[in-house]
Structures are given as structure tokens and as C-alpha cells.
N, C-alpha and C positions, 0 to 999 in steps of 0.2 A: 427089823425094827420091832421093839416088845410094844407091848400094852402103855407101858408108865410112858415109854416116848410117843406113841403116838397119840395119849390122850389126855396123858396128866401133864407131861414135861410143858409143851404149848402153854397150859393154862397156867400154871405154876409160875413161868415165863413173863405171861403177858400181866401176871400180880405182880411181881418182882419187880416189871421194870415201868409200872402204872405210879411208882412215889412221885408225891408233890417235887423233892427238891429233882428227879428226873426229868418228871414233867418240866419243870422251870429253863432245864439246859435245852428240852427238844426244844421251845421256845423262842431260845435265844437263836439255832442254827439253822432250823427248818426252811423258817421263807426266806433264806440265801438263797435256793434253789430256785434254777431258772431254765426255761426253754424245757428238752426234751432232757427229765431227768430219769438217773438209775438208783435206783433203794436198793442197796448193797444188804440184806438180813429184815426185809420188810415185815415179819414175823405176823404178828398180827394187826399192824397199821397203826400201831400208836403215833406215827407220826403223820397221819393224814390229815387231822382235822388243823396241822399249824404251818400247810405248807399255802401258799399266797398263791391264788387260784389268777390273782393278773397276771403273774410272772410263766407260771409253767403253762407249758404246752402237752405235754401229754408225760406220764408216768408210767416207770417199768420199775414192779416190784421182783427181788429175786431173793428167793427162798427155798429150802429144801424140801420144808415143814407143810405139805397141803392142808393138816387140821390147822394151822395155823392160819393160813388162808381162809379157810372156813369161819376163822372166829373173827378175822377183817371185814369180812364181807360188808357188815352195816356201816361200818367205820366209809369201807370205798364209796359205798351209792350214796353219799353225801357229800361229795365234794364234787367240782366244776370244770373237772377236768376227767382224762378217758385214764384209768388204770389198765395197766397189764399185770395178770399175774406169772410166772415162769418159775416152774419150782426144780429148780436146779442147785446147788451149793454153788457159795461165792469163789469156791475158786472157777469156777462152770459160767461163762457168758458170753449165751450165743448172741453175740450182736457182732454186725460188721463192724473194721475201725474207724476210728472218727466220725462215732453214730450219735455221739450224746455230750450235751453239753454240760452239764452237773453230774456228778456221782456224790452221791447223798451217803452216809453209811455212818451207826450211830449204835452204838454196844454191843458190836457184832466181829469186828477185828478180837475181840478175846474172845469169844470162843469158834471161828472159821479154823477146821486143821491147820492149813498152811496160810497163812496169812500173806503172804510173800508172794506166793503165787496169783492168790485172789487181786492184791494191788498191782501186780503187774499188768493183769488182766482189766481189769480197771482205767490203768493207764491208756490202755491199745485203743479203748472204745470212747477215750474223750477226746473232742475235739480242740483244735489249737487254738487257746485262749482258754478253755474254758478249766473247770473246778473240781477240785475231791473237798466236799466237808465233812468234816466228820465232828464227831463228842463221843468219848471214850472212855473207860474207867480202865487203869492199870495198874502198874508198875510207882510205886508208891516214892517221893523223895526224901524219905527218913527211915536210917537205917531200923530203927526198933519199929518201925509200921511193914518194913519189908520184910522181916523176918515172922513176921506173922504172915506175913501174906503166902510165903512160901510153904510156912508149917500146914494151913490150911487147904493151901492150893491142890493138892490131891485128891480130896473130896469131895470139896467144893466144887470141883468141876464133871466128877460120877454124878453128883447130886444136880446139877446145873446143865446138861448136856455140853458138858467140855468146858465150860465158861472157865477161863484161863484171868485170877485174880492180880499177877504179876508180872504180864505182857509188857517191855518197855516200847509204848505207842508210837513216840517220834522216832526211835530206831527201825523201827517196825515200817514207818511210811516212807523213813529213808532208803533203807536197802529195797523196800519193794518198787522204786523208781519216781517218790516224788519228794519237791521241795515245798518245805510250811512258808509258808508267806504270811502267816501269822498266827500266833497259838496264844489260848490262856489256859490255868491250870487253876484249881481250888480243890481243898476238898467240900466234897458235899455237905453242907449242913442236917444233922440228924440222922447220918447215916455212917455205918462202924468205919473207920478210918480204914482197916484191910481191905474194904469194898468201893468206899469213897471218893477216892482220888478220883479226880475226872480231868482230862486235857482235850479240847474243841478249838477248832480254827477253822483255814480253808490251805489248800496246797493245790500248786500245778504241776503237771509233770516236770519233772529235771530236764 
């Protein structure tokens, strides 16, 4: 791993995905999260300070990125609950099955290499009953938005650490072994339509 990934990509990252209309969706999905949950790309914690500190019980972040963990850090010692960090890639989790009862995961299925794998993986370690949420930017539902997205999608993701701008999401959590039990879609207000689209719900395993 060069220089730009392990010191710029992170911080580059945690700008990128710090926008207002971002902020507004972690918002909306965050405090679903309940009992003992898993942060699927917990990057640098942007989503710590909106998860609802009555609900969870203990949190396990998993990330590749340890400077990314490093720029968490003040983010974690503010909240009311015990963090774990585990810097492993999302297709990588080491937990026993049926360990967790949320898996949280929130801009990070576009750019995981295999995505497939990671939700399967996902799947093994939630418990019965319990949840995958996610909010996600993809796979765009007009054709002249998608053709941009493709034209761009090559660089964008050298320049991105992989971030995959045309991933289709519900396909993506189908085949990887769950069913949406409810989803919405918009695109982001203020933010380029190729990048925008966003779809967030909750899903249990199939």
C-alpha cells in the first residue's frame, strides 16, 4: 500500500463522504441499530455520533484502513457505548455465527472487491431475527445517468480506492443472500446525479 492510500485516500474519503445531503441519509438509518452491532467499512466513524447509545450494546467496527481508524478515534471516545476496532476487509469477519444482531453497512458495498462474498459473510454472523441496513449510492435508474456513470466509473474508482459508481445495490444484497423488507431510493439533493443515487432500507437474511 503506497503513500496516497495510506495517508491521503482516508482523508480524501472522510471529506467526500462528510456532505450535508450524506450526513442527512446516515441520520435517517443509523439509530435502527440495535443490541450488538457490526459496521461493515466503519472508515473513520462518521457514523458514530447518530447511532442511539439506548438501543446498542456494544459496537464492532471493521475496516482495512488503520489510518482511518486513527482519524475515528475522537469520533469513538464520545459515544456510550464500548467500540471495537478490527481492521480486516469486509469480505474478512472474524466473528462466530449468529454473533450479532444488526449489521450496519453505509457506502461501502461499492467499493468492497467482492461484495458477494462480504454479504454472505454478513449473513453467517446475524442472528435469527435480526438485520442488515444499509444506504448506499449506485447503479443509477435512467439510462442517460447510467451511461455516465459507466463512462466515468474507471477512474473514479483509481481515484476513490475502488469506489464502484454503478454497482446495482438490490441485486447485489440479493444474490449475496438477503431479502429488502423495505427500501427507498432518491437521488441526493446537490449532488452530481452520476454520484447521487442513493437506496437505504433494512433486509434479513433469505
Amino acid at each position: 500500500m503506497g503513500f496516497y492510500e495510506r495517508q491521503i485516500l482516508p482523508r480524501l474519503i472522510n471529506c467526500a463522504c462528510g456532505t450535508r445531503p450524506m450526513t442527512k441519509q446516515r441520520e435517517k438509518v443509523v439509530p435502527l441499530a440495535s443490541g450488538v452491532v457490526l459496521e461493515i467499512g466503519i472508515g473513520t466513524g462518521r457514523n458514530l455520533p447518530f447511532y442511539d447509545p439506548a438501543r446498542v450494546q456494544r459496537l464492532i467496527g471493521l475496516d482495512p484502513s488503520e489510518q482511518s481508524w486513527k482519524l475515528a478515534a475522537d469520533r469513538a471516545a464520545h459515544v456510550d457505548f464500548d467500540v471495537e476496532f478490527v481492521g480486516l476487509p469486509g469480505e474478512q469477519i472474524p466473528l462466530e455465527d449468529a454473533s450479532v444482531d444488526t449489521v450496519l453497512v453505509t457506502y461501502s458495498l461499492c467499493t468492497i472487491p467482492d461484495p458477494i462474498t462480504a454479504l454472505h459473510g454478513m449473513a453467517r454472523v446475524l442472528r435469527p431475527g435480526g438485520s442488515l441496513i444499509f444506504c448506499e449510492h449506485g447503479r443509477a435508474p435512467d439510462a442517460s445517468v447510467r451511461a455516465w456513470q459507466d463512462r466515468i466509473n474507471p477512474w473514479w474508482g483509481k481515484l476513490l480506492g475502488g469506489c464502484h459508481l454503478n454497482r446495482d445495490i438490490p441485486a447485489i444484497l440479493s444474490d449475496g443472500g438477503f431479502h429488502i423488507g423495505e427500501m427507498d431510493s432518491m437521488y441526493l439533493p446537490g449532488t452530481p446525479k452520476f454520484a447521487g443515487f442513493n437506496v437505504w432500507g433494512r433486509a434479513q437474511k433469505a
